[in-house]
C-alpha positions as CSV (number, residue, x, y, z in Angstrom):
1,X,65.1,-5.2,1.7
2,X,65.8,-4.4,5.0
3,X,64.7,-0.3,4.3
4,X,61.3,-2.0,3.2
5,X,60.9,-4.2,6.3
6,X,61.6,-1.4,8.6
7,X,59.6,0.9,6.8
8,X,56.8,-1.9,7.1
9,X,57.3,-2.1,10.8
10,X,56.8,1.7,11.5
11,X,53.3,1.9,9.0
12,X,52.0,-0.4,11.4
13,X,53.0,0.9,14.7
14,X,51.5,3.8,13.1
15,X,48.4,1.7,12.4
16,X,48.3,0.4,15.6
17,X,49.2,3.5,17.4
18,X,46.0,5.5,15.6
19,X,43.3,2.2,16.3
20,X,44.4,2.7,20.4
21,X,44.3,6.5,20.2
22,X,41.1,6.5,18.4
23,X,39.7,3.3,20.9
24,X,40.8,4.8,23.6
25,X,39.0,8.6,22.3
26,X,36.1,5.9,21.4
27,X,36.2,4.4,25.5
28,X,36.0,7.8,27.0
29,X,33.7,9.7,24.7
30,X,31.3,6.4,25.9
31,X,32.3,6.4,29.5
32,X,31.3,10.0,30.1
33,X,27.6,9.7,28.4
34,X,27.1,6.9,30.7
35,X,28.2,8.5,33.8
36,X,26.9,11.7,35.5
37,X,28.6,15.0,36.5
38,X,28.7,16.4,40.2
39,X,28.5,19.9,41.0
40,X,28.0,21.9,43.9
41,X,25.7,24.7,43.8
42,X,24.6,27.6,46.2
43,X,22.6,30.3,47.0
44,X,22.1,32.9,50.0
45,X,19.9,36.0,51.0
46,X,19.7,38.6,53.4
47,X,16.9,38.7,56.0
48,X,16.1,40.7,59.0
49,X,14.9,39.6,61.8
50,X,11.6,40.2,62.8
51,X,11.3,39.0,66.3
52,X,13.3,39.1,69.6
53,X,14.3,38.0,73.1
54,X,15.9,39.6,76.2
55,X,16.5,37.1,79.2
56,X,18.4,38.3,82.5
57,X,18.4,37.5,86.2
58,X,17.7,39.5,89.2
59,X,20.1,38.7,92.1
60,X,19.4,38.9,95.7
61,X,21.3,38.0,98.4
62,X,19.7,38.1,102.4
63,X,20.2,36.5,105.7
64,X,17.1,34.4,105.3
65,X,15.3,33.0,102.3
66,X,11.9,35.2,103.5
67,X,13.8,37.9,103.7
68,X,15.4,37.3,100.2
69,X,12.1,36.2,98.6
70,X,10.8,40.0,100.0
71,X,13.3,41.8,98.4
72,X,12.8,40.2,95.3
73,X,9.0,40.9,95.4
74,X,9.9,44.8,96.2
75,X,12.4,45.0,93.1
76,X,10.4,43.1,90.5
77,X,7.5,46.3,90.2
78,X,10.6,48.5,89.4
79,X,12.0,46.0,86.9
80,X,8.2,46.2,85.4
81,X,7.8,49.2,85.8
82,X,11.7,50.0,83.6
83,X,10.2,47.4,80.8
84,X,7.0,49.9,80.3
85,X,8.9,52.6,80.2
86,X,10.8,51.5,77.4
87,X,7.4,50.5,75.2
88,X,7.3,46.4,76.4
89,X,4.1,45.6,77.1
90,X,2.9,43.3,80.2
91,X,2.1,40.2,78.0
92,X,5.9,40.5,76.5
93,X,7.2,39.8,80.1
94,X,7.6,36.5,81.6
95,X,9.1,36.3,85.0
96,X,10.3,32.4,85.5
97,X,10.4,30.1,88.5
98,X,13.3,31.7,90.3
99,X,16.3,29.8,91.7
100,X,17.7,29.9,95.0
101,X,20.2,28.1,97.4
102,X,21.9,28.7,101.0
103,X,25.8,29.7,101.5
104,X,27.5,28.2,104.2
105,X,30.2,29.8,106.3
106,X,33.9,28.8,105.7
107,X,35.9,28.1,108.5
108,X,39.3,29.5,107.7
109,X,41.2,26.9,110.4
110,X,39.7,23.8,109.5
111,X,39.3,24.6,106.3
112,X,36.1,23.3,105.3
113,X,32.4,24.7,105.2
114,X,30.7,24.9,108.3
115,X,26.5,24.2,109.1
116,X,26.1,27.8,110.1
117,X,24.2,29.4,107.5
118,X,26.0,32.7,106.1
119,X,23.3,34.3,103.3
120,X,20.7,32.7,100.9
121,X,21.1,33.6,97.2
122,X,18.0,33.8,95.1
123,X,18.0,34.7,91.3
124,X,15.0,35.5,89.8
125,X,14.9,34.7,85.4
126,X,12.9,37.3,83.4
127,X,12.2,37.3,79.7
128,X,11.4,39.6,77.3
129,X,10.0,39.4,73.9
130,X,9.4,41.8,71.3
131,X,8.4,41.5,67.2
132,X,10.3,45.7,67.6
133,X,14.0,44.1,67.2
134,X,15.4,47.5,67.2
135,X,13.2,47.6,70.9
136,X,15.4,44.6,71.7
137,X,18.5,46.2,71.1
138,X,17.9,49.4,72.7
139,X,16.8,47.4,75.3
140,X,20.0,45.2,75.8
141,X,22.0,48.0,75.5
142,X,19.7,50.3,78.6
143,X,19.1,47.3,80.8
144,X,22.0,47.8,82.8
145,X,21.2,51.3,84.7
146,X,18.6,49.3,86.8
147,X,22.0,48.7,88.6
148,X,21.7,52.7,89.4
149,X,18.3,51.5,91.0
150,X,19.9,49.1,93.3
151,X,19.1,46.3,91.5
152,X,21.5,44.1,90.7
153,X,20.8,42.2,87.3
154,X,23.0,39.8,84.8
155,X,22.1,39.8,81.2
156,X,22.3,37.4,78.5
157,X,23.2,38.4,75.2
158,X,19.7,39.0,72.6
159,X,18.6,36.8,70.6
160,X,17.4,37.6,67.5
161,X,15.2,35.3,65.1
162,X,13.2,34.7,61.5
163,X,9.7,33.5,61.9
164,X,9.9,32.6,57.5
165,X,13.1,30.4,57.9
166,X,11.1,27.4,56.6
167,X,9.6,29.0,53.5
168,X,13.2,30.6,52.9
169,X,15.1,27.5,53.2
170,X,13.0,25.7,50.5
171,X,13.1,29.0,48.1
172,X,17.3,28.7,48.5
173,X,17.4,24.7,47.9
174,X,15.5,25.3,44.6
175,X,18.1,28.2,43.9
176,X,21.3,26.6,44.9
177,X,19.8,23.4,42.4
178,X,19.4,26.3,39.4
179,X,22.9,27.5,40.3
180,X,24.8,23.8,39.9
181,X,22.9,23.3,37.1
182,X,24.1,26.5,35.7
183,X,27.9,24.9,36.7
184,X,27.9,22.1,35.8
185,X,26.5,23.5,31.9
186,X,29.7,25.5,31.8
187,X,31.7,22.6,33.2
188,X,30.8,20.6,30.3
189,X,30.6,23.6,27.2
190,X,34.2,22.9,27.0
191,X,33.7,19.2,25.8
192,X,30.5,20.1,23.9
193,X,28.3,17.9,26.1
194,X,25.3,19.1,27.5
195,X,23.5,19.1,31.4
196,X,20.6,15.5,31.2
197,X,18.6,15.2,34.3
198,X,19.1,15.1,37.5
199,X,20.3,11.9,39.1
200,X,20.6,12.9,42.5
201,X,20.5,15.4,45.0
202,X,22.1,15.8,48.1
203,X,21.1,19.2,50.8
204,X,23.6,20.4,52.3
205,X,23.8,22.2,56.3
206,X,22.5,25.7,56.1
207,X,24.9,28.6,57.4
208,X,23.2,31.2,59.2
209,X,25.4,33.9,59.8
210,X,25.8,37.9,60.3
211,X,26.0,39.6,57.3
212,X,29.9,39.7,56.7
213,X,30.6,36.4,58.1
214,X,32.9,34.1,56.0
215,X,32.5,31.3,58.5
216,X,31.0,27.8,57.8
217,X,30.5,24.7,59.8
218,X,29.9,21.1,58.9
219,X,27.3,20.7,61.1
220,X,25.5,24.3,59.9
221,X,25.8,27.7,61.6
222,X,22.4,28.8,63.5
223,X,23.5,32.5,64.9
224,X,20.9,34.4,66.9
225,X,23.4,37.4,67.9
226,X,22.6,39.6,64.9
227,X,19.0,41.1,64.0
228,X,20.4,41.0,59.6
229,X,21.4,37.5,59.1
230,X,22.6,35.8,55.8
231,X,21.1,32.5,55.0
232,X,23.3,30.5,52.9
233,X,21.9,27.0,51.3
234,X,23.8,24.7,49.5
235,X,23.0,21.7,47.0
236,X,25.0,18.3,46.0
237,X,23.5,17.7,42.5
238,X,24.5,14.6,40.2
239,X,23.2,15.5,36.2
240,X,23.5,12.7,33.8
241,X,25.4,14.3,30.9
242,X,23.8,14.2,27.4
């Protein structure tokens, strides 16, 4: 009697056992057609840039401010006449408002700046543009042997930019959307579900970089440094599964 009872007692913890497994199979099968699948997708392409920029300052430094105002007019005809030589036309040159402030002597006992005036410092900003990037470059690389002129200059590094940025951006969003898709369809091939439509979509910072940069930044990458940048987009997408 007791072999029957116990045999009793373990055909319906098998019972039970098989209606949980197959509720529970029942539960999640149900749970995962009613909720969607999130994947991450991405795409990037390689541009050139097609325009570029050359800023840097002529120093002077003179007893007076006329005087150093003087000098400068007598340098910047040199510095012009440098930027034609190397193929930059007139209308690509923009010389700025200059800056300029006095220096006052230091007085070694007290310590402490005096109200005698020691030099006046002027520095006049120039830019250059140019659609020729390679101009740009040959350019930033030359500038300096105006110092050989007697001019004394600073440079900023060139900058380098993508006048189709906009276009591109919107060609990469519907790319990096393709490429989740295409994820999240392998994602789900294992559990023989397929990709619905989209629930929602989510763009991500775009990561302008140099060509062989691995670098990203939650707030996006914008680098200017590099004439052959790689614009990367990237796309949050929610499917519903089907």
């Amino acid at each position: 009697m007791f072999e029957k009872l116990e045999k009793y007692q373990i055909t319906l913890l098998a019972l039970i056992l098989a209606f949980g497994i197959f509720s529970a199979t029942k539960y999640a099968a149900n749970s995962l057609s009613r909720e969607g699948i999130s994947v991450t997708g991405s795409a990037y392409e390689i541009v050139k840039s097609d325009s570029g920029k050359l800023s840097f300052d002529i120093n002077i430094q003179a007893k007076t401010k006329s005087e150093a105002y003087n000098l400068m007019k007598s340098q910047l005809p040199v510095v012009k006449n440098y930027l034609s030589e190397k193929g930059i036309k007139p209308e690509n040159i923009e010389v700025k408002t200059y800056n300029g402030y006095y220096t006052y002597k230091y007085n070694n006992v007290t310590r402490s700046y005096t109200n005698e005036v020691d030099f006046y410092k002027l520095s006049q900003p120039v830019e250059v543009t140019s659609n020729d990037v390679n101009k740009i470059k040959e350019l930033s690389l030359d500038i300096q042997s105006l110092l050989d002129k007697g001019i004394d200059i600073n440079v900023n590094v060139a900058s380098y930019f993508y006048s189709k940025l906009p276009e591109l951006k919107v060609k990469l969003l519907g790319e990096a959307t393709t490429d989740a898709k295409d994820r999240a369809a392998a994602m789900l091939k294992a559990t023989h579900n397929k990709v619905g439509k989209i629930q929602s979509v989510k763009m991500g910072v775009f990561q302008i970089t140099d060509v062989d940069s691995t670098n990203v930044s939650d707030m996006g990458i914008n680098d200017t440094s590099t004439i052959d940048k790689k614009v990367t987009a990237v796309a949050n997408v929610v499917f519903k599964i089907k």
